[in-house]
C-alpha positions, 0 to 999 in steps of 0.5 A: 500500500504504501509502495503504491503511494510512494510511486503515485506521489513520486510520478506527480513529481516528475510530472510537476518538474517536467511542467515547471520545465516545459513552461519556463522552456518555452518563455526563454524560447520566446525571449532567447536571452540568458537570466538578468538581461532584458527579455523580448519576445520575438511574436505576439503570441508568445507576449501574451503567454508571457503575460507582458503584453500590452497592445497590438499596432498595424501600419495605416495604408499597410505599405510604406513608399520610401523615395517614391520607388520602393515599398516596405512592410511590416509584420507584427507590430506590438508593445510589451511592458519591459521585463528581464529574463528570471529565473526558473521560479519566476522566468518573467520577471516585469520591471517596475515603473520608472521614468525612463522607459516602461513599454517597448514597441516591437516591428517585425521586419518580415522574412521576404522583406529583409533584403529591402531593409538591408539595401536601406538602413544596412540591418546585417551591421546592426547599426542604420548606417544608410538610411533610418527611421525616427520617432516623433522625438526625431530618435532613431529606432533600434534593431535586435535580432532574436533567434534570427528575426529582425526587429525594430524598437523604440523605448515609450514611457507610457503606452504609445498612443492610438495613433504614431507617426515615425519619418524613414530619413537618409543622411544629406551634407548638414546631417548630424548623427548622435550613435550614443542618444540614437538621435538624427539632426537636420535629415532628409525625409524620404517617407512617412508612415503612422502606426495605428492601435488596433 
């Protein structure tokens, strides 16, 4: 009798361990970042099985002209309240409101869309060496690539509005770029899209 108990308790445990290992498995599958550094997910179906996520965006007109010849497109676009990767106990760990930067609005650059990106903003060097897109605080999006996927993102304070207006610019003679505040200065503008809130 007490044999069958032991097995019984014994086979809920593994059971138990296993879950406890499955759900925190795929949490840093979705965010592909060690313990202590900042999480992302790299969809928006594994934002919300993270529980970070806040809201979901598309792109008014769904293309983008860019220097009255080329289209570009998004995938998913969405934001999620910042958070860092935890431990097995806690792997989603949210960070606490501050004054600096709460939410992260995330752009997927498509697979089939990466060699027009590439040709504009040079994205396999990490950094927007040609072209780049700003903000309406003329900041200039980030690039992090997770588990090979490309996105763009931009820091908010508050959750971004219904409706956001970012300018893809080029460099020109009186263009002053800052690498360390991310900022552009006097640039030619050479397309315009607005992210609307679904």
């Amino acid at each position: 009798m007490y044999k069958k108990i032991y097995k019984r308790v014994l086979i809920a445990l593994i059971i138990l361990i296993l879950l406890l290992i499955g759900y925190s498995g795929l949490i840093h599958f979705g965010s592909k970042f060690e313990d202590g550094s900042p999480g992302v997910n790299e969809n928006i179906k594994m934002s919300k099985k993270t529980g970070v996520f806040a809201a979901e965006y598309y792109v008014e007109g769904d293309s983008i002209l860019v220097s009255n010849k080329t289209y570009i497109h998004f995938g998913e676009i969405w934001v999620e309240q910042k958070w860092t990767v935890g431990p097995l106990s806690d792997p989603v760990q949210k960070i606490a409101l501050n004054s600096y930067a709460n939410f992260c609005l995330y752009l997927e650059i498509s697979e089939n869309q990466k060699n027009k990106f590439e040709n504009l903003f040079g994205i396999e060097s990490h950094f927007f060496n040609r072209a780049g897109i700003l903000n309406s605080k003329k900041k200039e999006l980030g690039l992090q690539i997770v588990d090979g996927k490309y996105l763009l993102f931009d820091n908010y304070l508050k959750l971004p509005g219904n409706k956001e207006e970012y300018i893809i610019v080029m460099p020109s003679d009186t263009t002053e770029k800052s690498y360390i505040a991310m900022k552009w200065t006097k640039p030619k503008i050479i397309g315009k899209f607005y992210l609307i809130k679904k």
